[in-house]
VOSENU-179356 format. One record per residue: residue number from 1; chain; x, y, z of N, C-alpha, C in turn. Coordinates in steps of 0.2 Angstrom, whole numbers. Layout:
<atoms>
[NUM 'A' [X Y Z] [X Y Z] [X Y Z]]
...
</atoms>
This chain:
<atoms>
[1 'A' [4 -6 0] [0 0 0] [4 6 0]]
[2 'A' [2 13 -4] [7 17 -5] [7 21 0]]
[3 'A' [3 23 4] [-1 27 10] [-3 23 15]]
[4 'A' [-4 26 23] [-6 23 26] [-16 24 24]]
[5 'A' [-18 19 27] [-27 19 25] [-31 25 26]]
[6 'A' [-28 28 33] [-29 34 33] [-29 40 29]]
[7 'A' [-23 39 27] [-19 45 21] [-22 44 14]]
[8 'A' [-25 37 14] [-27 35 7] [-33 39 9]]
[9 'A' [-39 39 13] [-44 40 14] [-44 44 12]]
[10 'A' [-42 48 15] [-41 57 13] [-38 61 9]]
[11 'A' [-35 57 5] [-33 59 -3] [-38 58 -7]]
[12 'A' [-42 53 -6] [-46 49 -12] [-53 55 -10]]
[13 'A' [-54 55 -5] [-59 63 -3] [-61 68 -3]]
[14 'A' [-53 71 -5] [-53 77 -5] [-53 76 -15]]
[15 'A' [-48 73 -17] [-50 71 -25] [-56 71 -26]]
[16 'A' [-61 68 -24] [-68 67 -25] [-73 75 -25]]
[17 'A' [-70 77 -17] [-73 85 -18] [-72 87 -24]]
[18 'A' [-66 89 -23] [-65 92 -31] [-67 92 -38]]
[19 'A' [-67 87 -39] [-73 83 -42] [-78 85 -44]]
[20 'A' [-82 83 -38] [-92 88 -37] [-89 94 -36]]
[21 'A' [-85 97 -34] [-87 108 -33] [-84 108 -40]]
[22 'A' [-80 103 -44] [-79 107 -51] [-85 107 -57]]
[23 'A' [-88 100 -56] [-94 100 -61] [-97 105 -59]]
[24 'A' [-100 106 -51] [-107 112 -50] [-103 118 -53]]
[25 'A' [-96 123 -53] [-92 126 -56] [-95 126 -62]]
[26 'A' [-94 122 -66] [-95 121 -75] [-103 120 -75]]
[27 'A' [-107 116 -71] [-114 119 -71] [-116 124 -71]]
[28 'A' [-115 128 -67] [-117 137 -64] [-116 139 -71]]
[29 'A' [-109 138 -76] [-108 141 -80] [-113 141 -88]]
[30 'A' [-117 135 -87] [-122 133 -91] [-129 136 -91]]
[31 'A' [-131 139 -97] [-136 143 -98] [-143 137 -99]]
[32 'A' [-146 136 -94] [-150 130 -95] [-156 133 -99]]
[33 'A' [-159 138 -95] [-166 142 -98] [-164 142 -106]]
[34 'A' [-157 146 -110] [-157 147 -116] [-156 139 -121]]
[35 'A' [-152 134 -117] [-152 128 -119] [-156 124 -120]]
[36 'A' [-162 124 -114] [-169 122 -116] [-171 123 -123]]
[37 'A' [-171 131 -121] [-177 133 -127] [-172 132 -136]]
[38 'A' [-166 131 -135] [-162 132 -141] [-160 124 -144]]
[39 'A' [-158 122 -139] [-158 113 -139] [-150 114 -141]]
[40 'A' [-145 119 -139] [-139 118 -140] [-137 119 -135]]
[41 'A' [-131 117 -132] [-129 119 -123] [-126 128 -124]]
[42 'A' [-127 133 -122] [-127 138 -121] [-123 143 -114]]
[43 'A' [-117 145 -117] [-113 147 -109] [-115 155 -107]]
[44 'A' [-113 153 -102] [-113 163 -96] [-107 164 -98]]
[45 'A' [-105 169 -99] [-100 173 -100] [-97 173 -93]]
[46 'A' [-89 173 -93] [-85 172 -89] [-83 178 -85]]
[47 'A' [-81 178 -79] [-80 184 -74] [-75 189 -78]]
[48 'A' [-78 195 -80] [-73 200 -83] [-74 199 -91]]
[49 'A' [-77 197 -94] [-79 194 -100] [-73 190 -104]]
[50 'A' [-69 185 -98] [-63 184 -101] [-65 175 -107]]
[51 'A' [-63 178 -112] [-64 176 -116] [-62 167 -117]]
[52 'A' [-66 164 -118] [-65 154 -121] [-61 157 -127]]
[53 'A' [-57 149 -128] [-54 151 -134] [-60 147 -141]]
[54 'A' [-60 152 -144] [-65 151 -150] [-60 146 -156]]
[55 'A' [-60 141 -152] [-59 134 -159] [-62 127 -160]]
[56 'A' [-62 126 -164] [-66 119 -168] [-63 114 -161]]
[57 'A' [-66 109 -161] [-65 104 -156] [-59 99 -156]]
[58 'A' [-57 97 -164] [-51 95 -167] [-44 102 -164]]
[59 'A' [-46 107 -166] [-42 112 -164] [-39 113 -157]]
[60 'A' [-45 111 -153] [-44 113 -146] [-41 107 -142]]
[61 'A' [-41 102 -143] [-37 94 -142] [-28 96 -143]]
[62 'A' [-28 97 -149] [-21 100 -154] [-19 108 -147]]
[63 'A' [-22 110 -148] [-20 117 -144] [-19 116 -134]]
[64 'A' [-21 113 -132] [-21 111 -124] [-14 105 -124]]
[65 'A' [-14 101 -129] [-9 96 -130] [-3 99 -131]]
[66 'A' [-4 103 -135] [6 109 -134] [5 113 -132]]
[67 'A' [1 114 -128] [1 122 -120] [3 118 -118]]
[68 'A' [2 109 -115] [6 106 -111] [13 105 -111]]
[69 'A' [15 104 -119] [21 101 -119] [26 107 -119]]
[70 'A' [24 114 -123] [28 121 -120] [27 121 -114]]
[71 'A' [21 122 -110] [22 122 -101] [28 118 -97]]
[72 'A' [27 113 -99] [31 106 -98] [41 110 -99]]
[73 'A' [41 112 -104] [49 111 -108] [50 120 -104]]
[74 'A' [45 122 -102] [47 129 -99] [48 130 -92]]
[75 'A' [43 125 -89] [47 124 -81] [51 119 -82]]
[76 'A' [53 117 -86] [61 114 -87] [67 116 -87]]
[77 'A' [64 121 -90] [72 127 -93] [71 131 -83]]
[78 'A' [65 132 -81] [65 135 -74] [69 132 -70]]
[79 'A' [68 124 -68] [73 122 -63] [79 121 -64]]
[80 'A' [80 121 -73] [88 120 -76] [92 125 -71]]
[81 'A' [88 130 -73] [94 138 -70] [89 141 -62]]
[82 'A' [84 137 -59] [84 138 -52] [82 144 -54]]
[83 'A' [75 146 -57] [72 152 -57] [66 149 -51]]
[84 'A' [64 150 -47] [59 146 -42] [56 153 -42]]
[85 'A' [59 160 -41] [53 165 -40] [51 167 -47]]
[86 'A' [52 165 -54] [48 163 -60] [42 161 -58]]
[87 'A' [43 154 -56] [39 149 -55] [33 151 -51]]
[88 'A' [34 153 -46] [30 157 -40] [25 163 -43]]
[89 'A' [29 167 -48] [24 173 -53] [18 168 -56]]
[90 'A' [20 164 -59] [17 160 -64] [14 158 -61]]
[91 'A' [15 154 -56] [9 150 -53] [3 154 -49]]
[92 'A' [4 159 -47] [3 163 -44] [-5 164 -50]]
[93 'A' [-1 169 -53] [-6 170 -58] [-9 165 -60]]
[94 'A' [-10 159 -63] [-12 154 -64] [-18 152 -59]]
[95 'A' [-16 152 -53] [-19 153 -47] [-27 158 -47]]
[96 'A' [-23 164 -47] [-27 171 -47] [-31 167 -52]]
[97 'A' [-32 165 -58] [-35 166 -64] [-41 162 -63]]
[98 'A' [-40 155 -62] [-43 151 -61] [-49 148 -55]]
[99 'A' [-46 152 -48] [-52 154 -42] [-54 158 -45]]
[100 'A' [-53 164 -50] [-59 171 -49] [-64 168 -55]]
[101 'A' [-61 160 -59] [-68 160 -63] [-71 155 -58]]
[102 'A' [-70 150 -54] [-71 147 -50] [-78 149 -45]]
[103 'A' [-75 154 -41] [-75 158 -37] [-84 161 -41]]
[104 'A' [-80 165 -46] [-87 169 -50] [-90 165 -53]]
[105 'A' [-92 159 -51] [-98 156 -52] [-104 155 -47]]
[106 'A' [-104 157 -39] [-108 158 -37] [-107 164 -33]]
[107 'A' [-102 168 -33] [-102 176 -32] [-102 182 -36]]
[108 'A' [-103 188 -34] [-99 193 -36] [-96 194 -42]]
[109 'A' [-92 195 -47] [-86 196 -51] [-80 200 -45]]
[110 'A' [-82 203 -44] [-76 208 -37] [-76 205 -33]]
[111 'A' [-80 203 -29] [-77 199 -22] [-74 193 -25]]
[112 'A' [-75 189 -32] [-71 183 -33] [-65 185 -35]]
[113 'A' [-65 190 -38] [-57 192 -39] [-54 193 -31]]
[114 'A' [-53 197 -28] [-56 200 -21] [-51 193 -18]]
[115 'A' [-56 189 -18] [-55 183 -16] [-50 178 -16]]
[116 'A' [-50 178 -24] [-44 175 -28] [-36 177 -26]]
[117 'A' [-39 182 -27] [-30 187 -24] [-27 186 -17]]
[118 'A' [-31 187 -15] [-29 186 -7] [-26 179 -5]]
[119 'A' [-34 171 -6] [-27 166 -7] [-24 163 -10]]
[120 'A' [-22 168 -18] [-16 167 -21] [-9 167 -17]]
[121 'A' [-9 176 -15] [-6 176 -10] [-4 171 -4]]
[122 'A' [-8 171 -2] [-8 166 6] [-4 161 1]]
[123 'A' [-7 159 -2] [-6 149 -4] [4 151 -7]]
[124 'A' [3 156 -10] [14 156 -11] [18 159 -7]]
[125 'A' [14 165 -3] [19 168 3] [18 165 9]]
[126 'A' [14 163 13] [13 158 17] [10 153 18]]
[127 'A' [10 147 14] [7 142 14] [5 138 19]]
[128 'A' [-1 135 20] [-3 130 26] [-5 126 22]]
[129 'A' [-6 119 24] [-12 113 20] [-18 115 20]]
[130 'A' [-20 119 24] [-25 119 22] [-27 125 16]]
[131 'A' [-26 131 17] [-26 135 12] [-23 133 5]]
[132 'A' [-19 128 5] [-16 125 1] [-21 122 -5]]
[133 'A' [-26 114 -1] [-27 110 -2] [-34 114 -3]]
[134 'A' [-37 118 1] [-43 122 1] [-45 125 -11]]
[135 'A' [-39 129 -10] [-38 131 -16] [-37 126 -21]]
[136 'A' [-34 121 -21] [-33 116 -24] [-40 112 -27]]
[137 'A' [-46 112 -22] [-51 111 -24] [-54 115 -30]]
[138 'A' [-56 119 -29] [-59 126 -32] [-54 128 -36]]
[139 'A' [-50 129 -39] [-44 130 -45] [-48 125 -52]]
[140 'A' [-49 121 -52] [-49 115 -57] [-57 116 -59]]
[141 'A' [-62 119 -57] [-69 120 -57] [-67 126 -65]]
[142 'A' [-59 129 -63] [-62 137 -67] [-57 135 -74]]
[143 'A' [-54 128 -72] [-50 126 -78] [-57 125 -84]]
[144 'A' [-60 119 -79] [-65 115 -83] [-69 120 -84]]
[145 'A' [-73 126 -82] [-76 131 -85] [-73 136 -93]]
[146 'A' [-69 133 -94] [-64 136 -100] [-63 133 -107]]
[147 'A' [-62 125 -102] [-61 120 -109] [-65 115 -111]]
[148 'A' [-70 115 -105] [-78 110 -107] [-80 112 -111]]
[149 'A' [-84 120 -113] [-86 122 -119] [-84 121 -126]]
[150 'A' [-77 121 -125] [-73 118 -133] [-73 110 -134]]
[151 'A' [-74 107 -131] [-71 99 -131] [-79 93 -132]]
[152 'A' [-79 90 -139] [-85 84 -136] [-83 78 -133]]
[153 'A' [-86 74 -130] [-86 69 -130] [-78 64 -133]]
[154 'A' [-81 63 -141] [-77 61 -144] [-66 63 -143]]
[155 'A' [-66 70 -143] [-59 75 -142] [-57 72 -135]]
[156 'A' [-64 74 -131] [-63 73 -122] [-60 66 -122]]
[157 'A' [-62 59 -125] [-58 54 -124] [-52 54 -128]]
[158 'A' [-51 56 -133] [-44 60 -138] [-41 61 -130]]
[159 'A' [-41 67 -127] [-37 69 -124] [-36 64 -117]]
[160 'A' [-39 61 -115] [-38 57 -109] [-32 50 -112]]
[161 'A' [-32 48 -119] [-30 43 -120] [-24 47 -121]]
[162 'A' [-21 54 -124] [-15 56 -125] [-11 56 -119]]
[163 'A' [-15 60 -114] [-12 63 -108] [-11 54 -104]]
[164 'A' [-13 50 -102] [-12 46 -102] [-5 41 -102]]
[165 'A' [-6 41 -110] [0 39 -112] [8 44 -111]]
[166 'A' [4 51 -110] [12 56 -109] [13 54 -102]]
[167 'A' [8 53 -97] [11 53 -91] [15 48 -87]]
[168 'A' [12 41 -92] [16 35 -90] [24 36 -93]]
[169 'A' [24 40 -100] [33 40 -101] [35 45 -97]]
[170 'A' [32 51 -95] [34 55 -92] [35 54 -86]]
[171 'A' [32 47 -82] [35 44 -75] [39 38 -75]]
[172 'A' [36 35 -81] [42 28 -81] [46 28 -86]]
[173 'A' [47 33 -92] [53 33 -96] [59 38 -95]]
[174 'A' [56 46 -98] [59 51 -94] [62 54 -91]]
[175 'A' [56 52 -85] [55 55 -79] [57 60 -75]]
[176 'A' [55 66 -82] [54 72 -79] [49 74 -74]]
[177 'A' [43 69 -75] [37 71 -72] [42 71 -63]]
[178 'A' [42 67 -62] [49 65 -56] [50 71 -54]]
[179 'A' [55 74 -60] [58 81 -58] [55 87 -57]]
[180 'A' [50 87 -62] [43 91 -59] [42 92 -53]]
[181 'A' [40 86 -50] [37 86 -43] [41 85 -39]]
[182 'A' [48 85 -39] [51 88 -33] [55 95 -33]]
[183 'A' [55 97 -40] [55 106 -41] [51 109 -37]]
[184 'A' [43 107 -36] [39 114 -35] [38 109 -28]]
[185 'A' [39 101 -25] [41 102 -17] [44 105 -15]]
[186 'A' [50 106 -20] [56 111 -14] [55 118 -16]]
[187 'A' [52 121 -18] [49 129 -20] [44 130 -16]]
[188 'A' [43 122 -12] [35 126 -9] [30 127 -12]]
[189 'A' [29 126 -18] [24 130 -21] [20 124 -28]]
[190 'A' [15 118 -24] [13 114 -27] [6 112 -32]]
[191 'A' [7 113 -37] [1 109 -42] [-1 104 -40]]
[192 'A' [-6 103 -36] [-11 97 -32] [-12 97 -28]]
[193 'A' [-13 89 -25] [-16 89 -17] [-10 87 -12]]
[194 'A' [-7 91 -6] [-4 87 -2] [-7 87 4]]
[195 'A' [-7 80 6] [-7 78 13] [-3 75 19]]
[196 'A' [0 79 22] [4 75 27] [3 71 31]]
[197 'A' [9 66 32] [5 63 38] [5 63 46]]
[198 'A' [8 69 46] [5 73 51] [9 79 52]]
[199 'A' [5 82 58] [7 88 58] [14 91 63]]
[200 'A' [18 93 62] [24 96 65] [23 100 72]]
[201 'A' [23 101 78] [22 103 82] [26 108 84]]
[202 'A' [25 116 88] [30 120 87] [35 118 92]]
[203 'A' [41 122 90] [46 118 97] [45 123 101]]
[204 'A' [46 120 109] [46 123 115] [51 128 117]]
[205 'A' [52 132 118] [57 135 120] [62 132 127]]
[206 'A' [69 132 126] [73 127 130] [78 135 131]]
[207 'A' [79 131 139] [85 137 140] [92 137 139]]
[208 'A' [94 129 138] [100 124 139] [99 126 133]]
[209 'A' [109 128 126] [108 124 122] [108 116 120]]
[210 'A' [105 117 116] [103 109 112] [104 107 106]]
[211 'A' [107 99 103] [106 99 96] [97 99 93]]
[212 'A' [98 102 91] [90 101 85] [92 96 81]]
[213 'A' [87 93 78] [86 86 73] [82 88 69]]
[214 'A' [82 88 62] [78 90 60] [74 84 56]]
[215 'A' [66 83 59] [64 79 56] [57 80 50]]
[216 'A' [60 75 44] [57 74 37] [50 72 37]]
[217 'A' [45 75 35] [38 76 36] [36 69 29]]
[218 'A' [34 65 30] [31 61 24] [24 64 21]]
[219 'A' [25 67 15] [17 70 13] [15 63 4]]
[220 'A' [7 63 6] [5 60 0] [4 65 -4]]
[221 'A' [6 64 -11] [3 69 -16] [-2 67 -22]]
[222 'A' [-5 71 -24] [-9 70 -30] [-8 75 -37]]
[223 'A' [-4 74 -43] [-3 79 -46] [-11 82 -49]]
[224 'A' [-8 89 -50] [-16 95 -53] [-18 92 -60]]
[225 'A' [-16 89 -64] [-16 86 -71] [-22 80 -69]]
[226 'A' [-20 74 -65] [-23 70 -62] [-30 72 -58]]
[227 'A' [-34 79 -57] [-38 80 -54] [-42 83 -59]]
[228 'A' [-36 88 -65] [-42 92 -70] [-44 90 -75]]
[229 'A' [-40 84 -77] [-42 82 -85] [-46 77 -83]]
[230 'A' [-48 72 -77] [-55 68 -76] [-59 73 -77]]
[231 'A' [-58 80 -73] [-64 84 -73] [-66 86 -79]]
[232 'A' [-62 87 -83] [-64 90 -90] [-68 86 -94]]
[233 'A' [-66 82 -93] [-70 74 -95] [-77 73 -93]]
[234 'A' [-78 73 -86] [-83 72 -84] [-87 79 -85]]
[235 'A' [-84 84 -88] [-91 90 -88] [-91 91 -94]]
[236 'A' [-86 88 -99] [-91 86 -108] [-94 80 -106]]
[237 'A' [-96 75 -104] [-102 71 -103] [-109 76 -101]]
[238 'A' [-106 80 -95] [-112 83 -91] [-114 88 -97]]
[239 'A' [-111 90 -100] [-112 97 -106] [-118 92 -110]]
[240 'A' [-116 87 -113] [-119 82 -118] [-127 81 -115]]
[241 'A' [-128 78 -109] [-133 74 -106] [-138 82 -105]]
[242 'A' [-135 87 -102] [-139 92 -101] [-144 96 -109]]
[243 'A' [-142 91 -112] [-147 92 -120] [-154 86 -119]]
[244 'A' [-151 81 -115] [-156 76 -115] [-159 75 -108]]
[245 'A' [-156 78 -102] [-160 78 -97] [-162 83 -93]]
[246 'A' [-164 85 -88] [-167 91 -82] [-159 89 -79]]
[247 'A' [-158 97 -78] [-153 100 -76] [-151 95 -68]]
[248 'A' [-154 95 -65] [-152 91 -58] [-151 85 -60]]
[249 'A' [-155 79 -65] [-155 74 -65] [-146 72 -69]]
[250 'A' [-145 77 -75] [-139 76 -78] [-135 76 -73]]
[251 'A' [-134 82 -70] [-129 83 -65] [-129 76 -58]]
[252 'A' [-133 74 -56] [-132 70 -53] [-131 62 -56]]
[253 'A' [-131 61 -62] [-129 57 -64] [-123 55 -68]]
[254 'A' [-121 60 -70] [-114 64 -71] [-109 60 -65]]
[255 'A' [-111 62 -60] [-108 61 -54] [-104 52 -54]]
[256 'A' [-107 48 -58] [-104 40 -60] [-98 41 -63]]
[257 'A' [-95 47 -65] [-89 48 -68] [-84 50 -61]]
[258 'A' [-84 53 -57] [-80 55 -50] [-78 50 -46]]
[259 'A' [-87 47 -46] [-85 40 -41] [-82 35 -45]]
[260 'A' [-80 36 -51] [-79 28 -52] [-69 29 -54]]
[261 'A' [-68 36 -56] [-60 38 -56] [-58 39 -47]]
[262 'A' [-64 41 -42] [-61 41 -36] [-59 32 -33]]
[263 'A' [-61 28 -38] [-63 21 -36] [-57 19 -39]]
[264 'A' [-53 22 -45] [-46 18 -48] [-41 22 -44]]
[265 'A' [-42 31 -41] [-36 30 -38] [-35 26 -31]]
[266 'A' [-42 25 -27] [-40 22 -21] [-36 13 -23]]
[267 'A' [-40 10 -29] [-36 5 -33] [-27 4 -32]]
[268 'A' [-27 12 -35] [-18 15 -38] [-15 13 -30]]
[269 'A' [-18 17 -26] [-15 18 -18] [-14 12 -16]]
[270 'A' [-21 7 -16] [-19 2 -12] [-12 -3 -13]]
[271 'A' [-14 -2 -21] [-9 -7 -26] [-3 -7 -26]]
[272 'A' [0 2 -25] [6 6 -25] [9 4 -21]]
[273 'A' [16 5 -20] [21 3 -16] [25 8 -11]]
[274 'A' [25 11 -7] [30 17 -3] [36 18 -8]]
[275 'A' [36 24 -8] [42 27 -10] [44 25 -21]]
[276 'A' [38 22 -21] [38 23 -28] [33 26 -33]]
[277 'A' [35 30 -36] [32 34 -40] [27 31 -48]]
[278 'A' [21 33 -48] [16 31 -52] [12 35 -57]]
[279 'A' [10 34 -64] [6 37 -68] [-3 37 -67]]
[280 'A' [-3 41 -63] [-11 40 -60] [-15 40 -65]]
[281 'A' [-14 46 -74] [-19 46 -79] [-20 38 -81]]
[282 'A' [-16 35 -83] [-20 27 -84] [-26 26 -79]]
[283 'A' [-24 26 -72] [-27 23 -70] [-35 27 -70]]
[284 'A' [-34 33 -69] [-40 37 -69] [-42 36 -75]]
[285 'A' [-38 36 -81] [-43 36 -88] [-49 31 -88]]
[286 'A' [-45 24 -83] [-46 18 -84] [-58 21 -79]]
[287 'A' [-55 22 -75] [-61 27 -73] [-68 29 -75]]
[288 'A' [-64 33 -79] [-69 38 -82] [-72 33 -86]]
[289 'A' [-68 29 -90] [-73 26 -96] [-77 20 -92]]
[290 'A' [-76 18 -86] [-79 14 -84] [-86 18 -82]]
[291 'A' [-86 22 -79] [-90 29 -77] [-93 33 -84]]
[292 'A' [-91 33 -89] [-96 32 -94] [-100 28 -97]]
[293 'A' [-97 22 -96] [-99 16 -96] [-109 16 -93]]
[294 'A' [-108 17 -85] [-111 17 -82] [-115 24 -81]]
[295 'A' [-114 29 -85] [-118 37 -87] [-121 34 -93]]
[296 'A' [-122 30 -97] [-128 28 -102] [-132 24 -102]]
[297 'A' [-129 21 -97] [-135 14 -95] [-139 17 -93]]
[298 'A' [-139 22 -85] [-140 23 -81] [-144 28 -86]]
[299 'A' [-147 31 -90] [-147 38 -95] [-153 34 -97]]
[300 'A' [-153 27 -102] [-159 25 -102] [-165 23 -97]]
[301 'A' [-164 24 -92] [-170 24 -87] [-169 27 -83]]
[302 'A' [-168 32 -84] [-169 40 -79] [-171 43 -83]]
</atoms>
């Protein structure tokens, strides 16, 4: 097992949340009233009228597939030369971008920004797990309000079997992915979920001096990749079904796509081994389509 049961539990949890808060996310953003009447899916415009990218669904497959792979080769060139306060702008901002669309789904447009800013802030200049982990849910909801509207069905499994296959060489050929994820542990400043196993206690003050020890905190991680792209996945199902069902029915149906990727990664965990590193997209893709699977059975009798 790669965690303790505990640690599993509340990885696979909080995965889950983010999940359901990113579908109701990319719900909120769907004009249902115009969708009824028009029989097309129909969106709200985004906080600040920040613009979707306006391309064919072939296009938009091709276009996220090489954001990733320049993403990818440019925090490359960052850890080569140990730019970390780069990485910190950029994430940062990415941050900001992502809660205020998040966020501006069920508030304000100003206080989501408001909102966003502050714990962008918080999460790079003084990080806590929780603040962390909190953002971590709510970031991916504002992803999928961007690139659900571009992407069918058809592209959405294009892109899950792509990433997929990038992630497995990326952790078992590579193994940049590797490097990735212990650049931005040692920057402090992480794309995903981490959960430690426990917490650090502060030290007491002593009058004597003393040697200090310093001891190494074991944290479970989950990459950001691994949380957004099921979700994108599962809100082009929920985009599709929302032509053929009442808006609550969809959406909680939908929901066979979360639990059934929450169900392959507790799989990954149990399976995994300490201190070895794995490709969670297989096993999450492996998920989704089983959770598709089971979103059309379940479609004809509902």
């Amino acid at each position: 097992m790669k965690h303790t049961l505990k640690i599993t539990i509340i990885l696979v949890v909080v995965f889950l949340l983010a999940q359901i808060i990113g579908l109701a996310v990319t719900n909120e953003y769907i004009d249902h009233k115009t969708t009824e009447e028009t029989g097309n899916v129909t969106w709200i415009s985004l906080p600040y009228n920040i613009s979707r990218p306006e391309v064919e669904e072939g296009t938009a497959f091709t276009a996220i597939i090489a954001a990733i792979l320049v993403g990818t080769i440019l925090v490359l060139i960052l850890i080569k030369f140990g730019k970390v306060l780069w990485w910190k702008i950029w994430f940062f901002l990415a941050v900001a971008f992502c809660l205020t669309i998040s966020f501006g789904a069920f508030i304000p447009q100003l206080a989501a920004l408001f909102l966003a800013i502050i714990l962008g802030i918080y999460k790079i200049a003084r990080p806590t797990i929780l603040i962390h982990n909190l953002t971590e849910i709510f970031i991916y909801g504002g992803l999928a309000a961007v690139f659900v509207p571009i992407l069918n069905i058809y592209w959405g499994f294009a892109l899950l079997l792509a990433i997929s296959i990038y992630d497995a060489i990326a952790v078992w050929k590579s193994k940049h992915m590797i490097s990735l994820a212990k650049f931005q542990a040692k920057s402090k400043v992480f794309a995903g979920l981490l959960i430690p196993y426990r917490k650090i206690k502060k030290p007491q003050k002593i009058k004597a001096p003393v040697q200090i020890k310093k001891v190494k905190v074991r944290t479970a991680v989950l990459g950001g990749g691994d949380i957004g792209f099921p979700l994108i996945f599962a809100g082009v199902v929920m985009k599709e079904l929302m032509l053929q069902k009442p808006e609550l029915i969809g959406f909680l149906i939908t929901l066979m796509i979360p639990a059934c990727t929450a169900i392959a990664l507790l799989f990954l965990l149990i399976k995994g081994k300490q201190e070895h590193f794995y490709p969670a997209m297989p096993f999450l893709t492996a998920g989704c389509i089983v959770g598709f699977i089971l979103v059309k059975l379940i479609s004809l009798y509902v």
